[in-house]
N, C-alpha and C positions, 0 to 999 in steps of 0.2 A: 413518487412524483405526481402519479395521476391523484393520488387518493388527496394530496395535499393542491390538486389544481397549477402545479406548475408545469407547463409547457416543456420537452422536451427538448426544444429548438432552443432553451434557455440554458440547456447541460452546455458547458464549452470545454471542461476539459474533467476528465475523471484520473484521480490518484489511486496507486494498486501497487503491492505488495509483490506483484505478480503470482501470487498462488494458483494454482490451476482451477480453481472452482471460482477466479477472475477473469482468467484469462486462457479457459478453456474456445478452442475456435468453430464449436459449434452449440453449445449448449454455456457457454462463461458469463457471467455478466456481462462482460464487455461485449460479446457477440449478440447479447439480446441488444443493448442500448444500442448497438450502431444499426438494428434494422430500423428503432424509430428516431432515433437519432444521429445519423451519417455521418454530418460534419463535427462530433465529438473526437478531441483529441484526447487520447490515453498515456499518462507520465506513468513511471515506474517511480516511486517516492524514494527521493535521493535519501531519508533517514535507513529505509530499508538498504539501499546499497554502498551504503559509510558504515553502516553495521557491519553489511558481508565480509566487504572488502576488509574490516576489520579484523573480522574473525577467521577470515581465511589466511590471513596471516600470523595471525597468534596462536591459533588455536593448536599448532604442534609444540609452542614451543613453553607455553603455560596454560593450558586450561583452564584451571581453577583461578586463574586472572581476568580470563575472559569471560565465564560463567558471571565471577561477580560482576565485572562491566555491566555486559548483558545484563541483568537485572536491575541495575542502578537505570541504565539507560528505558529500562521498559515500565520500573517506576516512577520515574522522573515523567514519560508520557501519562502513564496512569493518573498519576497528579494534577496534571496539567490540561486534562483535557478538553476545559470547559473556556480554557486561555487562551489557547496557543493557536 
Protein backbone atom coordinates (compact mmCIF):
# COMPACT_ATOMS: atom_id res chain seq x y z
CA UNK A 1 0.00 0.00 0.00
CA UNK A 2 2.69 2.49 1.09
CA UNK A 3 5.02 1.56 -1.81
CA UNK A 4 2.06 2.01 -4.20
CA UNK A 5 0.97 5.52 -2.12
CA UNK A 6 -2.31 4.42 -1.07
CA UNK A 7 -3.57 5.58 2.08
CA UNK A 8 -4.43 3.08 4.64
CA UNK A 9 -7.62 4.77 5.71
CA UNK A 10 -8.64 3.77 2.10
CA UNK A 11 -8.40 -0.49 3.08
CA UNK A 12 -12.35 -0.79 4.09
CA UNK A 13 -12.58 -4.13 4.23
CA UNK A 14 -9.91 -7.13 3.73
CA UNK A 15 -10.91 -10.91 2.42
CA UNK A 16 -8.91 -14.10 4.22
CA UNK A 17 -8.98 -17.55 3.88
CA UNK A 18 -8.50 -17.39 7.64
CA UNK A 19 -5.10 -19.23 7.54
CA UNK A 20 -3.15 -18.34 10.46
CA UNK A 21 -0.23 -16.53 8.90
CA UNK A 22 -3.75 -14.01 8.20
CA UNK A 23 -5.19 -14.16 11.04
CA UNK A 24 -2.58 -14.75 13.54
CA UNK A 25 -3.48 -12.03 16.74
CA UNK A 26 -0.34 -10.64 17.18
CA UNK A 27 2.03 -10.97 14.33
CA UNK A 28 -1.19 -11.97 11.27
CA UNK A 29 -1.69 -9.64 8.66
CA UNK A 30 -4.64 -8.74 9.83
CA UNK A 31 -3.14 -7.74 13.25
CA UNK A 32 -0.44 -5.59 11.49
CA UNK A 33 -3.33 -3.65 9.19
CA UNK A 34 -5.63 -2.92 12.02
CA UNK A 35 -2.63 -1.03 14.00
CA UNK A 36 -2.50 1.41 10.85
CA UNK A 37 -5.63 0.68 9.88
CA UNK A 38 -8.53 0.40 12.73
CA UNK A 39 -11.51 0.82 11.13
CA UNK A 40 -10.73 -2.18 8.53
CA UNK A 41 -13.34 -4.59 8.50
CA UNK A 42 -12.12 -8.45 7.93
CA UNK A 43 -14.69 -11.07 5.94
CA UNK A 44 -13.66 -14.75 5.98
CA UNK A 45 -14.24 -15.36 1.96
CA UNK A 46 -17.57 -17.09 1.67
CA UNK A 47 -15.67 -19.27 -1.53
CA UNK A 48 -13.42 -20.66 1.33
CA UNK A 49 -16.35 -21.56 3.50
CA UNK A 50 -18.83 -23.23 0.65
CA UNK A 51 -15.75 -25.35 0.07
CA UNK A 52 -15.34 -26.38 3.88
CA UNK A 53 -18.70 -26.89 4.43
CA UNK A 54 -18.62 -28.88 1.36
CA UNK A 55 -15.89 -31.00 2.06
CA UNK A 56 -16.80 -31.57 5.39
CA UNK A 57 -19.53 -33.17 4.34
CA UNK A 58 -18.48 -35.46 1.55
CA UNK A 59 -15.29 -36.06 2.38
CA UNK A 60 -16.40 -39.48 4.47
CA UNK A 61 -18.41 -40.61 2.25
CA UNK A 62 -16.52 -40.20 -1.44
CA UNK A 63 -13.14 -38.63 -1.39
CA UNK A 64 -12.06 -39.13 -4.67
CA UNK A 65 -15.27 -37.00 -5.62
CA UNK A 66 -14.31 -34.27 -3.64
CA UNK A 67 -10.53 -34.26 -4.42
CA UNK A 68 -11.78 -33.88 -7.99
CA UNK A 69 -14.33 -31.05 -6.99
CA UNK A 70 -11.75 -29.47 -5.30
CA UNK A 71 -9.47 -29.09 -8.08
CA UNK A 72 -12.15 -28.11 -10.66
CA UNK A 73 -13.00 -25.57 -8.24
CA UNK A 74 -9.34 -24.17 -7.64
CA UNK A 75 -8.78 -24.30 -11.37
CA UNK A 76 -11.71 -22.64 -12.38
CA UNK A 77 -10.16 -19.65 -9.71
CA UNK A 78 -6.84 -20.14 -11.26
CA UNK A 79 -8.42 -19.34 -14.61
CA UNK A 80 -10.20 -16.57 -13.70
CA UNK A 81 -8.18 -14.54 -11.97
CA UNK A 82 -7.70 -11.66 -13.88
CA UNK A 83 -11.96 -11.70 -14.17
CA UNK A 84 -13.61 -12.30 -11.41
Amino acid sequence: MSENDIPWNKCLDVGSDGAQALTGKHSGVIAQIKKVAPETKFTHCSTHRETSSLVAKMIHESPKIVLNQTVKIVNFFKSHALTL
